[in-house]
C-alpha positions as CSV (number, residue, x, y, z in Angstrom):
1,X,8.7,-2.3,18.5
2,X,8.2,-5.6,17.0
3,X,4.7,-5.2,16.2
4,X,5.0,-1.7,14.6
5,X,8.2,-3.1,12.3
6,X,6.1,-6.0,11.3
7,X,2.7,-4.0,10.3
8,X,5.0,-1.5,8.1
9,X,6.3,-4.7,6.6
10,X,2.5,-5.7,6.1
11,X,1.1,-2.4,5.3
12,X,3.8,-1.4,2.8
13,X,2.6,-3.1,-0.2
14,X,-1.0,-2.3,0.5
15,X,-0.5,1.6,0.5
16,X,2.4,0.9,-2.5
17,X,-0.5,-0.5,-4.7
18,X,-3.4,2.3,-3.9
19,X,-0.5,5.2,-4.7
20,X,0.2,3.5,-7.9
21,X,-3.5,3.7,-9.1
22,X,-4.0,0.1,-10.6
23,X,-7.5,0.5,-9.0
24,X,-8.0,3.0,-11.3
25,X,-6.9,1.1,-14.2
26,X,-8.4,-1.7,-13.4
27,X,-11.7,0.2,-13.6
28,X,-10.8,2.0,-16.8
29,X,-10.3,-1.0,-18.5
30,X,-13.3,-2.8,-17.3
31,X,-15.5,0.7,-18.1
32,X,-14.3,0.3,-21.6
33,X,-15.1,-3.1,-22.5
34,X,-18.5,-2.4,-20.7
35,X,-18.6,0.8,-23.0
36,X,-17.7,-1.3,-26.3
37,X,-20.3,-4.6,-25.0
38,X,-23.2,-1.6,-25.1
39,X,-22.0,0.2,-27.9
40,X,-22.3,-3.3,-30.2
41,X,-26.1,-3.4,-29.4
42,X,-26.8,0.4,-30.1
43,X,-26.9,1.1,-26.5
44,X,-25.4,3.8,-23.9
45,X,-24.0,3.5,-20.8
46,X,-26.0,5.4,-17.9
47,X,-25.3,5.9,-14.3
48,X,-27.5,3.9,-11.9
49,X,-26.8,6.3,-9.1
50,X,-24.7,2.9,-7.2
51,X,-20.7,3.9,-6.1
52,X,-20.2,0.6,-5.8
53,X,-16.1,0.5,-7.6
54,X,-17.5,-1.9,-10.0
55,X,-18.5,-0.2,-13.4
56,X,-21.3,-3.3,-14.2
57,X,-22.9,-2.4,-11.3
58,X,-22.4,1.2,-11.2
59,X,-23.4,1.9,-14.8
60,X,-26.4,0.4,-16.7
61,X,-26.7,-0.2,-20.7
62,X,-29.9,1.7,-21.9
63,X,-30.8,0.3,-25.2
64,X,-33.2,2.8,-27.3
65,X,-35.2,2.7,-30.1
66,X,-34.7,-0.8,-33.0
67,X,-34.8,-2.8,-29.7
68,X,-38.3,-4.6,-30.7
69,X,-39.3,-8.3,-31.6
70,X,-41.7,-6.6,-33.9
71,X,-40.4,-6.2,-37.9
């Protein structure tokens, strides 16, 4: 009985902090600053297929067109 009123005790926070979405929000707000970072340098953000929960790795900044060393 011990074991199984000391892993509640443990697991409580745990589930309390996926049912209160800060994952989400923590992934929103990252998204948007990666989504202003590529909007400065004329860019968009494109999906590089990865699921990975971390937008810089799930989502790449494709920069077309005025991108050249050439003037």
């Amino acid at each position: 009985m011990r074991v199984m009123l000391s892993f509640a005790v443990l697991a409580l926070p745990l589930v309390a902090g996926c049912a209160t979405g800060e994952g989400a929000s923590r992934y929103q707000v990252e998204m948007d600053r990666l989504q202003a970072q590529c909007t400065e340098r004329d860019g968009i953000l494109q999906p590089t297929g990865s699921q990975s929960g971390q937008p810089a790795r799930d989502y790449a900044c494709v920069i077309r067109g005025g991108a050249s060393r050439l003037n």
